[in-house]
PQR file of N, CA, C, O and H, with PARSE charges and radii, in Angstrom:
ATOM      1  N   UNK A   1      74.071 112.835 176.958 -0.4000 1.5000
ATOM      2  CA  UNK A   1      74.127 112.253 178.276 -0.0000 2.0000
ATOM      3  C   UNK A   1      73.074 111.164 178.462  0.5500 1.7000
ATOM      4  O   UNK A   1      73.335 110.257 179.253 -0.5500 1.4000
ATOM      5  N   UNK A   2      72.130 111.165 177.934 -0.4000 1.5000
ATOM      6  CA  UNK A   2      71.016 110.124 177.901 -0.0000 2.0000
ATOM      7  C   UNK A   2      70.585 108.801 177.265  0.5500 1.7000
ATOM      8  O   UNK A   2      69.611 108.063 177.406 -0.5500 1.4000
ATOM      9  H   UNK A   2      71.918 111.902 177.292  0.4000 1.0000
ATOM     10  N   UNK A   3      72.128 108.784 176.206 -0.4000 1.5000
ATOM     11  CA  UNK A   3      72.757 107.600 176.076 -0.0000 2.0000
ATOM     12  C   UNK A   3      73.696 107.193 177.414  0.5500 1.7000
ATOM     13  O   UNK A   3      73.646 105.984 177.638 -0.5500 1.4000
ATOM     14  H   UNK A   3      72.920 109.384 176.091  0.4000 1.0000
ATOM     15  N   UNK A   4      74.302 107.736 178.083 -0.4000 1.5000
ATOM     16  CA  UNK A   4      75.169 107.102 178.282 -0.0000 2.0000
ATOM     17  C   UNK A   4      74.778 107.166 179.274  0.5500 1.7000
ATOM     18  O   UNK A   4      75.449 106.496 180.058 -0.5500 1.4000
ATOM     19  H   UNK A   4      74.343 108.718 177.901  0.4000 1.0000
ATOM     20  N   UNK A   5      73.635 107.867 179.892 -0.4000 1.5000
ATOM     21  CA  UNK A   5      73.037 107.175 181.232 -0.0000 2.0000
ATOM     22  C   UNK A   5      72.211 105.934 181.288  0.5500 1.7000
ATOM     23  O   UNK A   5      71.772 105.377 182.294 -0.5500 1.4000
ATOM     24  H   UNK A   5      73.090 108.412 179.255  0.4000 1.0000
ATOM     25  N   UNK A   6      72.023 105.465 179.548 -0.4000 1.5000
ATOM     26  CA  UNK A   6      71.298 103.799 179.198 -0.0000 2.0000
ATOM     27  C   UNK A   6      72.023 103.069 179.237  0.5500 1.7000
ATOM     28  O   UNK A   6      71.991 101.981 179.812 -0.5500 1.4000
ATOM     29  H   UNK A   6      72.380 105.917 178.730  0.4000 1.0000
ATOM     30  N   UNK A   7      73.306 103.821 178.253 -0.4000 1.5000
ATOM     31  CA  UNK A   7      74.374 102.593 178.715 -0.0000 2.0000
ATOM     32  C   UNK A   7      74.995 101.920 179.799  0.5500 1.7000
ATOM     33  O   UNK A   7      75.299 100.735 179.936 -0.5500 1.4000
ATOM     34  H   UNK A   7      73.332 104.705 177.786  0.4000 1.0000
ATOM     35  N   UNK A   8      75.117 102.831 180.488 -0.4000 1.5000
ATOM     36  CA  UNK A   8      75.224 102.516 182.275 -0.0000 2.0000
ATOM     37  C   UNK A   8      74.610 101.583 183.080  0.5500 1.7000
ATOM     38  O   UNK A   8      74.993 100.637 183.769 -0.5500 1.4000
ATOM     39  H   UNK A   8      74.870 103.794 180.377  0.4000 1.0000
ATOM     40  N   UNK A   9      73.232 102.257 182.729 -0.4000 1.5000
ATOM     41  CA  UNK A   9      71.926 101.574 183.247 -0.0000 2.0000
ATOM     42  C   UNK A   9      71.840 100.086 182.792  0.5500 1.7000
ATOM     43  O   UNK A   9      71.280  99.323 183.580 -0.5500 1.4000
ATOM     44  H   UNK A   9      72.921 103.026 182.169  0.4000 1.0000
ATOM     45  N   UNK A  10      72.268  99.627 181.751 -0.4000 1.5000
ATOM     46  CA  UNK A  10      72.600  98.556 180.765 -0.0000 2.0000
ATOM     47  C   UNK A  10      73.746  97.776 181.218  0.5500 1.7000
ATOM     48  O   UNK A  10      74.014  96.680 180.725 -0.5500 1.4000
ATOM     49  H   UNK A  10      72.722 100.247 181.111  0.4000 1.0000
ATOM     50  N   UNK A  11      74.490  98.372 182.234 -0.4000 1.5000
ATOM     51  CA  UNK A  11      75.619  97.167 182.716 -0.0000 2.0000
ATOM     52  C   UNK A  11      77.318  97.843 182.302  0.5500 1.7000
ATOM     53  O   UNK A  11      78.390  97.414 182.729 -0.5500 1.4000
ATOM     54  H   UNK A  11      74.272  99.262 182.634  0.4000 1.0000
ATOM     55  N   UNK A  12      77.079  99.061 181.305 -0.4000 1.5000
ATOM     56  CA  UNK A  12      78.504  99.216 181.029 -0.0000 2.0000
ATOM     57  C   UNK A  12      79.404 100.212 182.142  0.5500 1.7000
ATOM     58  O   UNK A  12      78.895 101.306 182.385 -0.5500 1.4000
ATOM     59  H   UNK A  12      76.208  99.409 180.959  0.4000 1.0000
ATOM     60  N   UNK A  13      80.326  99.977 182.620 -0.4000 1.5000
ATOM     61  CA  UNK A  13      80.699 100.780 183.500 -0.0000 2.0000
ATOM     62  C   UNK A  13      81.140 102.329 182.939  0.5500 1.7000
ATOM     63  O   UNK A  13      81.746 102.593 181.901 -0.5500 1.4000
ATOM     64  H   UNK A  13      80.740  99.088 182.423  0.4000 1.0000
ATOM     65  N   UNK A  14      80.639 103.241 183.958 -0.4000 1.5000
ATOM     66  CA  UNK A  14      80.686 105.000 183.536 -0.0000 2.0000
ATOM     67  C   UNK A  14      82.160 104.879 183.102  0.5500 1.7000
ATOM     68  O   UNK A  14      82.292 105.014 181.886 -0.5500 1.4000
ATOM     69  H   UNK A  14      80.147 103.026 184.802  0.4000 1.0000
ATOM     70  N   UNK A  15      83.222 104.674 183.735 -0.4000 1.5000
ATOM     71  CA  UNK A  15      84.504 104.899 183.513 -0.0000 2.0000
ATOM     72  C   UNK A  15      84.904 104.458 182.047  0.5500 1.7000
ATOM     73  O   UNK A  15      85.985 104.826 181.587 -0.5500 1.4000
ATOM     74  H   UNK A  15      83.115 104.564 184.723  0.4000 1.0000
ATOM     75  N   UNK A  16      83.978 103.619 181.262 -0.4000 1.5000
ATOM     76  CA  UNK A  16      84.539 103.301 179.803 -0.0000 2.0000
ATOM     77  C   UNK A  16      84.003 104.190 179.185  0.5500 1.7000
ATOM     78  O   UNK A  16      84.259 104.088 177.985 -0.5500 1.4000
ATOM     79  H   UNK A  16      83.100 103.321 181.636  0.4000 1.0000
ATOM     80  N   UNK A  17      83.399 104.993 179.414 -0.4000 1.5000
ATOM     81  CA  UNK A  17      82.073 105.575 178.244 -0.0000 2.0000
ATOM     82  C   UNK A  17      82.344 107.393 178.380  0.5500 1.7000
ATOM     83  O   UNK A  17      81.941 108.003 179.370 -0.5500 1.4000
ATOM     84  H   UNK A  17      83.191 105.076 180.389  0.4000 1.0000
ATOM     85  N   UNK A  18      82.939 107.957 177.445 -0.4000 1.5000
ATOM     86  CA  UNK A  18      83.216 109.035 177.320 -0.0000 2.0000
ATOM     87  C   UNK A  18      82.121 109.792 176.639  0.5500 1.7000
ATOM     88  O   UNK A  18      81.623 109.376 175.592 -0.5500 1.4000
ATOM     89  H   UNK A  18      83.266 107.461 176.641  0.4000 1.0000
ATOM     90  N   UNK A  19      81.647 111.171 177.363 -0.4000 1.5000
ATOM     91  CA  UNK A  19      80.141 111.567 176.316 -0.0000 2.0000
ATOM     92  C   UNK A  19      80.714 113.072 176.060  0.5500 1.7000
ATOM     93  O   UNK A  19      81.382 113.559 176.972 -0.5500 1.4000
ATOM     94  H   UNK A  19      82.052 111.509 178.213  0.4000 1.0000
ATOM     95  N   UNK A  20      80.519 113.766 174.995 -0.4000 1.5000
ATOM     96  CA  UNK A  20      80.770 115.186 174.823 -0.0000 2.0000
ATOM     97  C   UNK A  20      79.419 115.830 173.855  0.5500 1.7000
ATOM     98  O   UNK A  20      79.113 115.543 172.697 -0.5500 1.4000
ATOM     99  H   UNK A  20      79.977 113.370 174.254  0.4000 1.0000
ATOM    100  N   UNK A  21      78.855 116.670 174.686 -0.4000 1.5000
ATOM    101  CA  UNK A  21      78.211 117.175 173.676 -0.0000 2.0000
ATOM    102  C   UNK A  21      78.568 118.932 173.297  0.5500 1.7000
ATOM    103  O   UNK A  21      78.965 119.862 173.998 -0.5500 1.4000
ATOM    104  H   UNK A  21      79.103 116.903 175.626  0.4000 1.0000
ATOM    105  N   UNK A  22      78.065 118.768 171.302 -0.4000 1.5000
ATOM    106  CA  UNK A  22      78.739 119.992 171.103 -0.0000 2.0000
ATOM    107  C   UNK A  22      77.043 120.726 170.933  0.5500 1.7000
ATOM    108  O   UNK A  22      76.921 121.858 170.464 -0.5500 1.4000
ATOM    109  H   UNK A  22      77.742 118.013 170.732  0.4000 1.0000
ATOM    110  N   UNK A  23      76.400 120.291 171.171 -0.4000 1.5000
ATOM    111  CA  UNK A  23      74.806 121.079 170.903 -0.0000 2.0000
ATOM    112  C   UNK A  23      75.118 121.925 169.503  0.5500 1.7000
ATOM    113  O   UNK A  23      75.119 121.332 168.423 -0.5500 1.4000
ATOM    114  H   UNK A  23      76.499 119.371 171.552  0.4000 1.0000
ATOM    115  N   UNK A  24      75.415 123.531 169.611 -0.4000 1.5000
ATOM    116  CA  UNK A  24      74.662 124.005 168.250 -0.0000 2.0000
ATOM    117  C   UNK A  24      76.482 124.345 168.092  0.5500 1.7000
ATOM    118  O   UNK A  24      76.712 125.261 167.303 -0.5500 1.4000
ATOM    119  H   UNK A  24      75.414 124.012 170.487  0.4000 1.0000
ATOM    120  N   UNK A  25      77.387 123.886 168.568 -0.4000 1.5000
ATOM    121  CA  UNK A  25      78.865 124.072 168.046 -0.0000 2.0000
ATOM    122  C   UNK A  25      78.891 123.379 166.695  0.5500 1.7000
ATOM    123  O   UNK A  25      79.181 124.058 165.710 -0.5500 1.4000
ATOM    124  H   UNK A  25      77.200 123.142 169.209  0.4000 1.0000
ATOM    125  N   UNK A  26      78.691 122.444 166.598 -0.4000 1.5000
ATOM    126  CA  UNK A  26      78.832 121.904 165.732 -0.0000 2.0000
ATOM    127  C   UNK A  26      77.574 120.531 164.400  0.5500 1.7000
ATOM    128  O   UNK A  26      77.559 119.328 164.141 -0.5500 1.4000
ATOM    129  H   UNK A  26      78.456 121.893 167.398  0.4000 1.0000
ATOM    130  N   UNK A  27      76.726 121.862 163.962 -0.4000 1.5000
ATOM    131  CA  UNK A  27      75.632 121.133 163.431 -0.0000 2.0000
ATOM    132  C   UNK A  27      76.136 120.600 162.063  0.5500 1.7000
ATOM    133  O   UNK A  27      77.027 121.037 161.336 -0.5500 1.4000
ATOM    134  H   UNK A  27      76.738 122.840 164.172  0.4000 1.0000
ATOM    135  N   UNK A  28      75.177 119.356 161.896 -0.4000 1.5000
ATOM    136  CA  UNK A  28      75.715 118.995 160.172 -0.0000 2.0000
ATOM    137  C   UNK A  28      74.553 119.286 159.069  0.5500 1.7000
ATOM    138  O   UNK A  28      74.481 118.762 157.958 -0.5500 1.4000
ATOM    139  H   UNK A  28      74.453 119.001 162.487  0.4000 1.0000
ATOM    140  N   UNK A  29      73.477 120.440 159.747 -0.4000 1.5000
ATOM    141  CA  UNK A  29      72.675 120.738 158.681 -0.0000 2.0000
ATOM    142  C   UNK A  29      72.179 122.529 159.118  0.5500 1.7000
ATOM    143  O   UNK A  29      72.284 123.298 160.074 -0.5500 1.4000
ATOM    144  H   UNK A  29      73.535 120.865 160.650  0.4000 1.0000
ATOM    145  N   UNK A  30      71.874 122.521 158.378 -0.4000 1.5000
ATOM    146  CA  UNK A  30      71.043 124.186 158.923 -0.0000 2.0000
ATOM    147  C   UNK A  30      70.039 124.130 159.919  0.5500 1.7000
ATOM    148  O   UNK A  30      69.023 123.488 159.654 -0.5500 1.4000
ATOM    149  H   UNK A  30      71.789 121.897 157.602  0.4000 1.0000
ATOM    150  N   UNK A  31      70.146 124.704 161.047 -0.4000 1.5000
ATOM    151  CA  UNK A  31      69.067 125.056 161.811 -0.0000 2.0000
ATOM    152  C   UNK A  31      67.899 125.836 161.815  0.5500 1.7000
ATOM    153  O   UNK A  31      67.165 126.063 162.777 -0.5500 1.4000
ATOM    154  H   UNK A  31      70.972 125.225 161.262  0.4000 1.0000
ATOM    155  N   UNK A  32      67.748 126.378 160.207 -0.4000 1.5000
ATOM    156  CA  UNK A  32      66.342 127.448 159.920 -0.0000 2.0000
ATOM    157  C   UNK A  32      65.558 126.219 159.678  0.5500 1.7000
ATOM    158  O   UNK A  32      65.134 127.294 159.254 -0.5500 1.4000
ATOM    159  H   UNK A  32      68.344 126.193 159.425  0.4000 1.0000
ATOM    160  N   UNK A  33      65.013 125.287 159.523 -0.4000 1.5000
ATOM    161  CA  UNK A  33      64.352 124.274 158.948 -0.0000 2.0000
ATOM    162  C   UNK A  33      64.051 123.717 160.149  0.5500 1.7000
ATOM    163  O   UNK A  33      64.666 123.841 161.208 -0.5500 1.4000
ATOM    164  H   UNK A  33      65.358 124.414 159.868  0.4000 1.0000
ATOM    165  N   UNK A  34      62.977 123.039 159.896 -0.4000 1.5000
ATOM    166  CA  UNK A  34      62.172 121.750 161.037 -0.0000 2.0000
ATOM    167  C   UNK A  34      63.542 120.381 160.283  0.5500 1.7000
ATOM    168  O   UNK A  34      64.186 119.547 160.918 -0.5500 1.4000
ATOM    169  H   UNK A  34      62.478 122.938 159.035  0.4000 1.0000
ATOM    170  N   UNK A  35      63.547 120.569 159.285 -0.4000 1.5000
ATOM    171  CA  UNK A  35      64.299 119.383 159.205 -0.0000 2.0000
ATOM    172  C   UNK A  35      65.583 119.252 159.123  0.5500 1.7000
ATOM    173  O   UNK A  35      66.085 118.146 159.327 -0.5500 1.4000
ATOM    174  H   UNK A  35      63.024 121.247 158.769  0.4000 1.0000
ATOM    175  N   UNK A  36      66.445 120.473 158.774 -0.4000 1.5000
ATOM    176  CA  UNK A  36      67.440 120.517 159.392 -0.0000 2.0000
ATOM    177  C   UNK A  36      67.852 120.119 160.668  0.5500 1.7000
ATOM    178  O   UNK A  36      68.880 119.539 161.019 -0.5500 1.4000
ATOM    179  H   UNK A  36      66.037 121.371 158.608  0.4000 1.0000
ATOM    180  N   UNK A  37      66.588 120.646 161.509 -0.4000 1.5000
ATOM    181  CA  UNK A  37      67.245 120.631 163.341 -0.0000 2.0000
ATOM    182  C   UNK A  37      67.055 119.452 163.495  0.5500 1.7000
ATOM    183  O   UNK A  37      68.028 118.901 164.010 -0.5500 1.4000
ATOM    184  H   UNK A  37      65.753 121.117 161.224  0.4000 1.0000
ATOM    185  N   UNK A  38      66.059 118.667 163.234 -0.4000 1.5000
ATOM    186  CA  UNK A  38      66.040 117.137 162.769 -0.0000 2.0000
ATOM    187  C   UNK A  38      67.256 116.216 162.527  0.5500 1.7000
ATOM    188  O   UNK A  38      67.474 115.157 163.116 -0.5500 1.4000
ATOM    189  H   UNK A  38      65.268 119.114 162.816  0.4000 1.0000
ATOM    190  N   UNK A  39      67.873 116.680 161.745 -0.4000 1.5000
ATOM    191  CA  UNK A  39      68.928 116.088 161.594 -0.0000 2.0000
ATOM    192  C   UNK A  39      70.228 116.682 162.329  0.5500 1.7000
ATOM    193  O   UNK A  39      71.361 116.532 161.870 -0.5500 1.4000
ATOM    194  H   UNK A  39      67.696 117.540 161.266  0.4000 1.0000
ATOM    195  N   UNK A  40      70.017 117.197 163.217 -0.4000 1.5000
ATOM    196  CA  UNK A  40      71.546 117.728 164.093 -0.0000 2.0000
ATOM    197  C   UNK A  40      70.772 117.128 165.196  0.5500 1.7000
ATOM    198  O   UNK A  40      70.825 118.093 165.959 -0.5500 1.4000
ATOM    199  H   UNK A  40      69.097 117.319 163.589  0.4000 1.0000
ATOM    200  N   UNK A  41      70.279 116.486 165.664 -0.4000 1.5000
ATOM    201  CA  UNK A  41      69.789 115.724 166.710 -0.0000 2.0000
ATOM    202  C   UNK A  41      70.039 113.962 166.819  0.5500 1.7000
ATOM    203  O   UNK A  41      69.336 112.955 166.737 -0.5500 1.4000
ATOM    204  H   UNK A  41      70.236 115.702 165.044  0.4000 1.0000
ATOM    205  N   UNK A  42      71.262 114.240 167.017 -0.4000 1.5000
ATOM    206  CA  UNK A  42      71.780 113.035 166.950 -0.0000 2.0000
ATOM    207  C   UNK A  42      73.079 112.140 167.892  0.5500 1.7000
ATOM    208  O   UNK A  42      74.039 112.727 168.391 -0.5500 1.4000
ATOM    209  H   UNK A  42      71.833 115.058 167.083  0.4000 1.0000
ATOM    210  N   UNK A  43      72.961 111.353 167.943 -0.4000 1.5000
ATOM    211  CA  UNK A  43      74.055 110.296 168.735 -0.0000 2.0000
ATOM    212  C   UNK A  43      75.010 109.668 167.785  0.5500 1.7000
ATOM    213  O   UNK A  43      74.611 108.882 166.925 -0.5500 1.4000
ATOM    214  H   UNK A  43      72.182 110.876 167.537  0.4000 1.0000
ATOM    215  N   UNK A  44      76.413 110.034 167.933 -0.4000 1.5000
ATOM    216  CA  UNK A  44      77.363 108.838 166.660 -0.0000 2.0000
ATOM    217  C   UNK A  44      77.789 108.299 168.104  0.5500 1.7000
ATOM    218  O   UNK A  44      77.464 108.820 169.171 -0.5500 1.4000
ATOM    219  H   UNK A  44      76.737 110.672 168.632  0.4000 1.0000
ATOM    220  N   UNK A  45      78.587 107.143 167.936 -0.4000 1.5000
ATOM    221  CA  UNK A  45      79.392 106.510 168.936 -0.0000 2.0000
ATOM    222  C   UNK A  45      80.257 105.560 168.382  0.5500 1.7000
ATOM    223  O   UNK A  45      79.952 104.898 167.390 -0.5500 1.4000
ATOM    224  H   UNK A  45      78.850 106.719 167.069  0.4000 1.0000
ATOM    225  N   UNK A  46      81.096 105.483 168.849 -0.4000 1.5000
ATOM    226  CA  UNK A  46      82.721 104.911 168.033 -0.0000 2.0000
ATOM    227  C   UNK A  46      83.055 104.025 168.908  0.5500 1.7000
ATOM    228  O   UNK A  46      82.985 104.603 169.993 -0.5500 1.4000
ATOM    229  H   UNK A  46      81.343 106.021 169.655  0.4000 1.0000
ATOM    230  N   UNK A  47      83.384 102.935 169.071 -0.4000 1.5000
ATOM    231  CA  UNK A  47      83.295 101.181 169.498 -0.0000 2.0000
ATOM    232  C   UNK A  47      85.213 101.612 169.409  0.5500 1.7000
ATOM    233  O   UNK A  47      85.772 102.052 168.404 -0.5500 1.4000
ATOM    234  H   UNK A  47      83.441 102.465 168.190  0.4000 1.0000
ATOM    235  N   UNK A  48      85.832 101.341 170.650 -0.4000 1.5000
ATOM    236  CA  UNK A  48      87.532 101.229 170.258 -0.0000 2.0000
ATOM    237  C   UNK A  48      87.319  99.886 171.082  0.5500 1.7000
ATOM    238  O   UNK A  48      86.557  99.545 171.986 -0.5500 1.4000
ATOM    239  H   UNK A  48      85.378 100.983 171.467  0.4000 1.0000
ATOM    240  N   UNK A  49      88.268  99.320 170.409 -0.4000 1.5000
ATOM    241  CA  UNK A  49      88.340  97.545 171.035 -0.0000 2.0000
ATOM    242  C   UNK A  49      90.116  97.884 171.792  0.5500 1.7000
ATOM    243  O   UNK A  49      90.947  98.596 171.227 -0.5500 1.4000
ATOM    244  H   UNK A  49      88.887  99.597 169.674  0.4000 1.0000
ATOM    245  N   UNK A  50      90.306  97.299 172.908 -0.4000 1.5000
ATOM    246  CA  UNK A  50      91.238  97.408 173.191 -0.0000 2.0000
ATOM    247  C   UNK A  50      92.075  96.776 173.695  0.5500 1.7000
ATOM    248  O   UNK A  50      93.181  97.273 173.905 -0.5500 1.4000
ATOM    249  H   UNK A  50      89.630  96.721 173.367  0.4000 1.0000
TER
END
């Protein structure tokens, strides 16, 4: 959500900008590690031109 309350803030209108978060649904590393959780802490975002 804290992207897409920059992006907003930034000029893009809320209605284009879809946000879902899956928190610990769906990690891409192990969470026993400092650096695992490290790396499930993250933003992707996908650009559709339309």
């Amino acid at each position: 959500m804290t992207v897409k309350k920059y992006l907003v803030n930034k000029g893009i209108v809320s209605d284009r900008i879809t946000s879902i978060g899956y928190g610990q649904s769906i990690p891409i590393a192990d969470n026993n590690s400092a650096e695992g959780k490290a790396k499930n802490r993250r933003t992707s975002l996908k650009v559709i031109k339309e």
